[in-house]
C-alpha angles and dihedrals in degrees: 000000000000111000086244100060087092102042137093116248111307121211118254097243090047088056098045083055091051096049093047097051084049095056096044104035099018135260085283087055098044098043085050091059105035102030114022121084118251097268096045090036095049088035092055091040095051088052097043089058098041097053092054091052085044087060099032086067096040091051107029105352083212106163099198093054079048094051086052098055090049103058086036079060102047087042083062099041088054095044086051093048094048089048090047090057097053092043091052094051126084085256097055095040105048096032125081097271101085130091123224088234092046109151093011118123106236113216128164114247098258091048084046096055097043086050102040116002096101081042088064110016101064125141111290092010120136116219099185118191130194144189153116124313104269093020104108107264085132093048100048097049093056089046074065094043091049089040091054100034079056088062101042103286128137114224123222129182162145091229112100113229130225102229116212131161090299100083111213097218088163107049118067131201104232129178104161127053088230097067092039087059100030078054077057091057096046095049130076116277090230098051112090127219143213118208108193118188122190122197088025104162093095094039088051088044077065110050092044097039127206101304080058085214117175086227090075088040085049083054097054100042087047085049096058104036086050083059099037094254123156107197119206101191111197118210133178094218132006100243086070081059097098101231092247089070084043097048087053093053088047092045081050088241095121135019135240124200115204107207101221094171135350099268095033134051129156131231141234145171107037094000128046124180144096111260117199138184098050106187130219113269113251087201097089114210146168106276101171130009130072082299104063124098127328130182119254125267107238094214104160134053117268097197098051088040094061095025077063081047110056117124102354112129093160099106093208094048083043090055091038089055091052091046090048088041097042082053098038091048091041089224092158132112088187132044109259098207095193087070117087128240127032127285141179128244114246087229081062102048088049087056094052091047089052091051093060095025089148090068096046099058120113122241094265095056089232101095152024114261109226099184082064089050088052103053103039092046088044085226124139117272105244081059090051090058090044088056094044083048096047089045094049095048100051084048091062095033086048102039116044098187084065106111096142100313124167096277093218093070087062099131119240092243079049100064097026076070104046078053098059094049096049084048098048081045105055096027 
């Protein structure tokens, strides 16, 4: 990648200096003088310089070669503080000499995680990225995932995988909130995870609700610092970001990663540089068909979940607390036999509805009523809706004619056949 890839038109006679300086000095000279702030470019000049007189008395001691590189040194300096002015005024700014990634450090990925990925990525932290459709967001955030799984983290996310002959034993395929946290429980308390959720902009729809208050978004985020997450978020465009998330990259409390071009992308919030050579993921995954990313299925309460939560530090009462939460709210799809006591399948439970379908249909005869479901069946409330959504699914999927029609009316054939795909889906 040449420096000028990420800029605005440069004039003619800019980018002649450049490449001159980069001819005569090097790319890390150059850079220094045309695309770093004041304080970086002075800072990696002044090393630069001081390392080849380093070398220069350690190999010849001549003074006069010494001398040279002195005065080389202080030419340079002069030339990038000159440059900086200018890019600093309304003229520079705003005219066709700066660059989009003016100011900004420029690291390559690798050098970019060893520096600042524990910076950004902390229990209970958000990394957001953004970009166009086909530029890499996906990618990038499980170079992260590999990155972070390399290093003791398990990996959990709404990407499939495409599983090969290197097994993936850390990095979990995960659709539903419940078995992201019931995989807490499973897991080690000392082994931190990363939950990366592409396409988030329905799932966070979820946790924050339609008000979008930051008090659901304070819930999440206690929630998974109180169970050593790190979240990475991935958005097409940065008005289906809600404002909360926003507000904390402003406030330099997260970080988002724009996505420019697939190997580059810049930084801001706690964070701000330009990162280049990303590499391809070795993790492979399902990047179009019915397989590729879905959002995740908010399937426990938030607010009963933290208000559990209030004021425990001790790490065994905390997970004590999730494993008693994810039992008493029936968020499951499997059975979990290390929990005590039994408990029915939600696939069961839609069977039995089904059987007596007549007794489950709302007042108005249009839908099922999933408070009676609840209560009748003696399952959590967030499970009841699940049941009332499948049901309804696999009605208008089934029969075609259904367009709001009284439910009662649901032939028996009907409903003999919205049985047996509910049956062939969850055996």
């Amino acid at each position: 990648m040449t420096p000028t890839d990420n800029t605005k038109q440069i004039s003619t006679l800019s980018r002649k200096a450049y490449e001159n300086l980069k001819d005569r000095y090097g790319q890390n000279v150059a850079d220094a003088v045309f695309y770093c702030s004041h304080e970086s470019g002075r800072s990696i000049l002044m090393k630069l310089y001081l390392n080849k007189i380093r070398e220069e008395l350690e190999i010849r001691g001549d003074m006069e070669r010494i001398r040279e590189i002195i005065l080389e040194a202080e030419i340079l300096m002069g030339m990038h503080e000159r440059i900086s002015q200018l890019m600093q005024s309304e003229v520079g700014y705003f005219g066709s000499m700066v660059p989009l990634d003016f100011g900004k450090e420029r690291l390559r990925l690798d050098d970019f995680c060893d520096l600042y990925f524990k910076k950004i990525a902390y229990p209970g932290s958000h990394v957001l990225i953004k970009g166009w459709k086909g530029g890499g967001k996906t990618n990038l955030a499980l170079v992260f995932a590999d990155y972070a799984r390399r290093r003791g983290y398990a990996v959990a996310m709404n990407v499939p995988l495409i599983h090969t002959d290197e097994r993936y034993d850390d990095v979990y395929e995960i659709y539903r909130m419940s078995d992201l946290l019931q995989l807490r429980v499973e897991l080690p308390a000392d082994t931190p995870m990363l939950f990366i959720m592409d396409e988030a902009d329905q799932t966070w729809a979820r946790i924050l609700g339609t008000t979008k208050e930051h008090k659901n978004l304070n819930k999440f985020e206690n929630l998974t610092r109180h169970y050593n997450i790190t979240v990475i978020s991935v958005w097409h465009v940065e008005k289906d970001i809600p404002e909360p998330l926003i507000k904390q990259v402003d406030d330099g409390k997260a970080t988002l990663i724009v996505k420019t071009r697939k190997d580059t992308a810049t930084t801001r919030g706690i964070v701000d540089c330009h990162i280049t050579h990303i590499p391809r993921s070795p993790i492979e995954y399902m990047s179009t068909g019915e397989r590729s990313a879905q959002t995740v299925y908010m399937d426990v309460d938030i607010t009963a979940m933290t208000r559990k939560l209030a004021g425990v530090q001790d790490d065994k009462k905390a997970r004590d607390i999730l494993r008693r939460a994810i039992h008493d709210q029936s968020v499951i799809m499997e059975d979990y036999k290390e929990m005590e006591g039994e408990k029915k399948l939600i696939s069961d439970v839609m069977l039995e509805v089904i059987d007596n379908f007549k007794d489950f249909i709302s007042p108005t005869d249009r839908t099922v009523d999933w408070r009676a479901v609840m209560n009748a069946k003696r399952i959590g409330e967030n499970d009841a809706k699940l049941v009332k959504d499948e049901i309804m699914r696999q009605i208008k999927k089934i029969w075609a004619d259904f367009k709001g029609n009284n439910l009662s009316e649901i032939p028996d054939d009907v409903l003999k056949k919205i049985r047996g795909a509910i049956e062939e889906k969850y055996t």
